[in-house]
N, C-alpha and C positions, 0 to 999 in steps of 0.2 A: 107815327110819322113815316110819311113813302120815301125812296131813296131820293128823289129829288129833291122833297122838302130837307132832307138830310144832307145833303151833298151840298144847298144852295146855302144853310146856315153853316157851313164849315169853312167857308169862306172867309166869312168877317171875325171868325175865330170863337161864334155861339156855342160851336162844339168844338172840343179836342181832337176826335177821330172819329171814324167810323169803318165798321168792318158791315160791308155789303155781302152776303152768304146767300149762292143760289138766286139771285136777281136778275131779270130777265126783260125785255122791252124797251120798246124805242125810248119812251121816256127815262130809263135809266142811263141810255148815251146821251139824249140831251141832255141831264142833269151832270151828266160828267163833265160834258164843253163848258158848262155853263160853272161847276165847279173849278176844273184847270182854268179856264180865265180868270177867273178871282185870284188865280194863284196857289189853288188846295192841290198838294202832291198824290198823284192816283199811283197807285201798284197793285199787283197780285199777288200772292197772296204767299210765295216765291221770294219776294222783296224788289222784284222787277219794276221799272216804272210801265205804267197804263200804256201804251199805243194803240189802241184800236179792239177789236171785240176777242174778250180772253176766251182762250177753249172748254173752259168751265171759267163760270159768272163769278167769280169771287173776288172783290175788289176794294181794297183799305184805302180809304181818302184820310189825309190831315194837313194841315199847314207845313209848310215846309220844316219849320224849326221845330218840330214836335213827331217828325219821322223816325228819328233813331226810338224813339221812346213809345212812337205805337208799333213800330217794327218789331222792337223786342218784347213787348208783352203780348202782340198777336202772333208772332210766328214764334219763339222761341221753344228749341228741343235739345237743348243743355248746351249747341254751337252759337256762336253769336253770327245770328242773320243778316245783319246790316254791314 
């Protein structure tokens, strides 16, 4: 599955999260508009939310209500990220 196809089913909530690693190309920012319109919360990787093109491609999509719970099992290093 390409990040698009993956970004656009996180949406309706087919997937719980996703962690995008090193992804690169146009069609991954339109996959991302096309995700945050759905209402799928973008961040890096930091716990940042998504604004615009990250300095290295690394970027966790989920539903909003399911952020604290991919936040801390994708970033966690003994502090709580969130």
């Amino acid at each position: 599955m390409g990040a698009v196809s993956a970004l656009v089913h996180a949406g309706p909530g087919d997937l719980d999260g996703i962690v995008l690693y090193d992804s690169v190309g146009e069609d991954l920012y339109a996959g991302l508009l096309l995700a945050q319109e759905a209402g799928v919360w973008t961040m890096d990787f930091e716990g940042r939310p998504f604004d615009g093109k990250p300095p290295t491609p690394y970027i966790l999509a989920c539903r909003p209500e399911d952020r604290e719970t991919i936040c801390r099992l994708v970033l966690w290093k003994g502090d709580d990220p969130c």
